[in-house]
C-alpha positions in Angstrom: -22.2 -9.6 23.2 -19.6 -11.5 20.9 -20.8 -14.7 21.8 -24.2 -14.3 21.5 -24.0 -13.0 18.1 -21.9 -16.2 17.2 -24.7 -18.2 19.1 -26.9 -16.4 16.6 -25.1 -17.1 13.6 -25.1 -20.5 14.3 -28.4 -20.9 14.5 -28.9 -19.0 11.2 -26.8 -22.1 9.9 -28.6 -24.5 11.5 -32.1 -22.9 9.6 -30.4 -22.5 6.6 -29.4 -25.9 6.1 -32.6 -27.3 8.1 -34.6 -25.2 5.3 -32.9 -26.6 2.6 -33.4 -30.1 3.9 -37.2 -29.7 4.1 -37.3 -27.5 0.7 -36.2 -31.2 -0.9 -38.3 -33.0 0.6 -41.1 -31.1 -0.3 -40.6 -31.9 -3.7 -43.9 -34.2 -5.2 -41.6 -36.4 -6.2 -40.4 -37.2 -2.5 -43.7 -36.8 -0.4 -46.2 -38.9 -2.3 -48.5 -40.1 0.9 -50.8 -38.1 2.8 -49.1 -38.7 5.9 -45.9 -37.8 4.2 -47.8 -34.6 3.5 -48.7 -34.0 6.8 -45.7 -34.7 7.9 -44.7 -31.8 5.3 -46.8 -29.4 6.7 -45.8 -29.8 10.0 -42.4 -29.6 9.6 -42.7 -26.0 7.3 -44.5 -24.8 9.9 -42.3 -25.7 12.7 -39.7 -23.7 10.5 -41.7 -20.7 9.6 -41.6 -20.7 13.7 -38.1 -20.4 14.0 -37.5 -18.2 11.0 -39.8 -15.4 12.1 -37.2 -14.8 15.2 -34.3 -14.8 12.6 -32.8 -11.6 10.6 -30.7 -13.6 8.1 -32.0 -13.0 4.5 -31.2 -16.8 4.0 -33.4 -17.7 6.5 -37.0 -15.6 5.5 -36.3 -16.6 1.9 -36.6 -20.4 2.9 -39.4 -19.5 5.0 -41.0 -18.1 1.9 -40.4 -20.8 -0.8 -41.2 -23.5 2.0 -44.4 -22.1 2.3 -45.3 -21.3 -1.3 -44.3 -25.3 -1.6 -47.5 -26.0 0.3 -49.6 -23.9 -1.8 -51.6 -26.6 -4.4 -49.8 -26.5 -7.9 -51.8 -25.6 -10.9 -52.1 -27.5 -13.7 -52.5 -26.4 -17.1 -54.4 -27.9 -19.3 -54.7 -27.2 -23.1 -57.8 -27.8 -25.2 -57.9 -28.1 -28.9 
């Protein structure tokens, strides 16, 4: 049971620092293109995958924010 709570942990790592690499590149700076985009998308939901299986509280919050990152930004726009 030892080592497969390890094995677990380590994975957690793995997501966690996965997450984090794909949280930067979602950035609007960084993914300009539309295949960029879709190459976004894909790889957030590829994660969201993973994370579901995963307990760590690291883990679900990068699920969340990667997902929210997806979400169209608004713009606001002020009229005189």
């Amino acid at each position: 049971m030892n080592e497969l709570a390890r094995f677990d942990r380590a994975l957690d790592e793995l997501l966690v620092r996965l997450g984090e690499l794909v949280l930067r590149l979602s950035d609007p700076d960084v993914t300009r293109t539309s295949e960029e985009r879709h190459a976004l998308v894909l790889s957030v939901n590829q994660f969201a995958v993973c994370a579901a299986h995963s307990n760590d509280p690291r883990v679900r919050q990068l699920r969340i924010d990667l997902e929210a990152s997806l979400k169209p930004r608004l713009w606001l726009v002020a009229r005189r």
